[in-house]
C-alpha positions in Angstrom: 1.7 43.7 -9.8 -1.7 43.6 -11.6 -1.1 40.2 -12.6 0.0 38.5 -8.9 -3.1 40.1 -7.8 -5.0 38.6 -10.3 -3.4 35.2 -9.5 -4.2 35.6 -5.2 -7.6 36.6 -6.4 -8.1 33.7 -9.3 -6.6 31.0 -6.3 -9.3 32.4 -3.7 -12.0 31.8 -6.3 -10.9 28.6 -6.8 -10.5 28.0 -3.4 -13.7 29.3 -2.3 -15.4 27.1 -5.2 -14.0 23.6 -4.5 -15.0 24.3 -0.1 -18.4 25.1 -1.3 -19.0 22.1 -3.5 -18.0 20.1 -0.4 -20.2 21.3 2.1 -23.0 21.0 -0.4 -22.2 17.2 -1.5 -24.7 14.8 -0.1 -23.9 13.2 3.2 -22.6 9.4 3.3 -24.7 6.6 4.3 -24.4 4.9 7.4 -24.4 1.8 5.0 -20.9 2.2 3.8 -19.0 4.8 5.7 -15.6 2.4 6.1 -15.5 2.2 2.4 -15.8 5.6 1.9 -12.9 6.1 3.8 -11.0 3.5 2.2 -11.5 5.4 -1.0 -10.4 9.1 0.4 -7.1 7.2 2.2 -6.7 6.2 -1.5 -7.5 9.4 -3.3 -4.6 11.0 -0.8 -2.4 8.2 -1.4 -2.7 8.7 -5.3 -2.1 12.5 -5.5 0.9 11.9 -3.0 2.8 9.5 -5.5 1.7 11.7 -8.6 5.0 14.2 -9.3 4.6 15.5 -12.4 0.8 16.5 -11.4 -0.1 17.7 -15.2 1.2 14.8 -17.1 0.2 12.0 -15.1 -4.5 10.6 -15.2 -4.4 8.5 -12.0 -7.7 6.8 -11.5 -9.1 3.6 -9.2 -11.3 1.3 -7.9 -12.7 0.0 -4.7 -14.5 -3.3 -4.7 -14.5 -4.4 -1.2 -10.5 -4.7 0.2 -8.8 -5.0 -3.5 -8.3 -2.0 -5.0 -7.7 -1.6 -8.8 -5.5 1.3 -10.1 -5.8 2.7 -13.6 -4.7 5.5 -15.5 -1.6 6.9 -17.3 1.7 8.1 -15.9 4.9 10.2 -17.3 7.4 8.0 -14.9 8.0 4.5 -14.6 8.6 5.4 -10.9 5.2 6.9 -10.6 3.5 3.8 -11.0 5.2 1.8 -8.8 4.3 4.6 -5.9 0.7 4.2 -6.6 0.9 0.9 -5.9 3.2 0.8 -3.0 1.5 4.0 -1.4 -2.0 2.2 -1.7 -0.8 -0.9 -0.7 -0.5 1.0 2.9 -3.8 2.2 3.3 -5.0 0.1 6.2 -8.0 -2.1 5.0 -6.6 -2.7 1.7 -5.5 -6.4 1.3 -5.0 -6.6 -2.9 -3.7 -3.3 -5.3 -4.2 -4.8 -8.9 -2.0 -2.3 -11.0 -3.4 -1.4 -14.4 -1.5 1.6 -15.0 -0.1 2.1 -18.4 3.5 3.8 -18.7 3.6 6.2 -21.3 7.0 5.1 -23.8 9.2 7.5 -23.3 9.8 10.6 -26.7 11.1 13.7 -27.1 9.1 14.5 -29.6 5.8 13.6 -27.3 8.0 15.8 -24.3 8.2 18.5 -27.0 4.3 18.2 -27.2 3.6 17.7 -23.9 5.4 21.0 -23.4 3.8 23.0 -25.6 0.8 22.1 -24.5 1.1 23.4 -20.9 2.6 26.6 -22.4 -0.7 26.9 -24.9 -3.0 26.1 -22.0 -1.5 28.2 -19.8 -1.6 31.2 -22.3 -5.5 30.5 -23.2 -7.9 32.7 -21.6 -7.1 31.8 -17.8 -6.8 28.1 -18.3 -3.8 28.6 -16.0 -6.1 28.2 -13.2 -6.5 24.5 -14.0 -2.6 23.9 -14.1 -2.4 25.0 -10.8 -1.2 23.2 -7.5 -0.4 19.5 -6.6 -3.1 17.9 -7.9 -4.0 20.1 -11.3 -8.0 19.6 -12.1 -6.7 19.4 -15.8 -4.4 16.6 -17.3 -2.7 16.5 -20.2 -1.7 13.0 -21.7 0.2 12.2 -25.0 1.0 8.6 -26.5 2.9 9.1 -29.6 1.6 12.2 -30.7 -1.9 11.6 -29.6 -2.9 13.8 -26.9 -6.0 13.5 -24.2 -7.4 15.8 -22.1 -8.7 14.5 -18.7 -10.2 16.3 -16.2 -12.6 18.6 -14.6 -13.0 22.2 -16.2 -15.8 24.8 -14.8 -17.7 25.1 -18.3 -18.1 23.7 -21.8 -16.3 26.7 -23.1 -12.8 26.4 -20.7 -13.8 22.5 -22.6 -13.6 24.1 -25.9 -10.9 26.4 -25.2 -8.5 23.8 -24.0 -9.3 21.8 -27.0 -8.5 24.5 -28.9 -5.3 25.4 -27.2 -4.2 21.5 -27.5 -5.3 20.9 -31.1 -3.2 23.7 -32.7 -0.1 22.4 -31.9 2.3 21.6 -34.6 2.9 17.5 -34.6 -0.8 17.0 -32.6 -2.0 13.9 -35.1 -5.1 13.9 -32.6 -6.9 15.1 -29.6 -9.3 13.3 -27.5 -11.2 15.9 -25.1 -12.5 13.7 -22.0 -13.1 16.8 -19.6 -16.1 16.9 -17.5 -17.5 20.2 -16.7 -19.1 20.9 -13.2 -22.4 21.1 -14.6 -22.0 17.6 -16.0 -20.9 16.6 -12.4 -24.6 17.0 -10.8 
C-alpha cells in the first residue's frame, strides 16, 4: 500500500514539475509563431508513432516546410509511422527520414531488458520509465548501449549510468542525458 502511495505521490511530483517548467518557459515571438506550431504538431506526431516508448530516441528538425527526422527505433514499423504521421501535419510539404533501425538480437533484447529492470530498481529511476513518452531512453546496437534523455540531476545521471554499466555483456555505455539544470 506504502508503495502505490509512493507512486500517486512520485506521479504528482512529476506532474506538478513538468506544468511548472511550462508556465515559466519564455513566451514565443510574434516572429515565428506558425513554425512553432509546426514543431509541437510534430513533437505530438512523434510520441504518437513511438510504441515501445523506452527503446525508441526520436528526434527532428524543422527548416521551413521540410522536416528532417532522426533518431533510433526498436521496430521497423516505428519508423515508417514517424514519417507517415508527420507527413500529415498540415504545413509540412518534405519528411526526410534519417532514422536508423536498430538490427534486430536477442542478445541486445536480453540487454535491453535488463536494463529497464536495473533502472527501474535504482533509487527511484522508475520515475523516468514512466508513461507514453518516458523522459529516459535506453538504446542498444550490438551490445553498446546509450542513454538519451532528460534526468532531474547529475546524480539520477550517474545513477543510471551505473545501473546500465553493470550489466553483464554491456561492452560500452554512452551517457547523453541532460539534466534540468543543463536545460536553462
Amino acid at each position: 500500500m506504502n508503495r502505490i502511495k509512493n507512486l500517486i505521490f512520485t506521479l504528482i511530483a512529476v506532474i506538478a514539475i513538468t506544468t511548472s517548467g511550462a508556465f515559466a518557459a519564455s513566451p514565443v515571438k510574434n516572429d515565428t509563431p506558425q513554425l512553432s506550431n509546426i514543431e509541437k504538431k510534430v513533437r505530438k506526431e512523434l510520441i504518437s508513432a513511438s510504441w515501445d516508448g523506452v527503446f525508441d530516441n526520436l528526434a527532428f528538425e524543422v527548416n521551413g516546410s521540410t522536416v528532417t527526422l532522426y533518431g533510433q527505433v526498436y521496430r521497423p514499423i516505428t519508423r515508417s509511422r514517424a514519417e507517415k504521421f508527420v507527413k500529415g501535419v498540415n504545413g509540412i510539404e518534405q519528411v526526410i527520414n534519417k532514422i536508423e533501425v536498430l538490427p534486430l538480437s536477442g542478445f541486445d533484447d536480453r540487454i535491453r531488458s535488463q536494463a529497464v529492470r536495473s533502472v527501474n530498481d535504482t533509487a527511484g529511476l522508475y520515475r523516468y520509465l514512466l508513461g507514453t513518452n518516458p523522459s529516459l531512453r535506453i538504446i542498444v546496437r550490438n551490445g553498446h548501449v546509450t542513454l538519451e534523455g532528460m534526468v532531474s540531476n547529475e546524480t539520477d545521471k550517474r545513477l543510471a549510468f551505473f545501473a546500465v554499466n553493470g550489466i553483464p555483456g554491456v561492452f560500452s555505455v554512452t551517457n547523453n542525458l541532460r539534466t534540468e539544470r543543463s536545460r536553462r
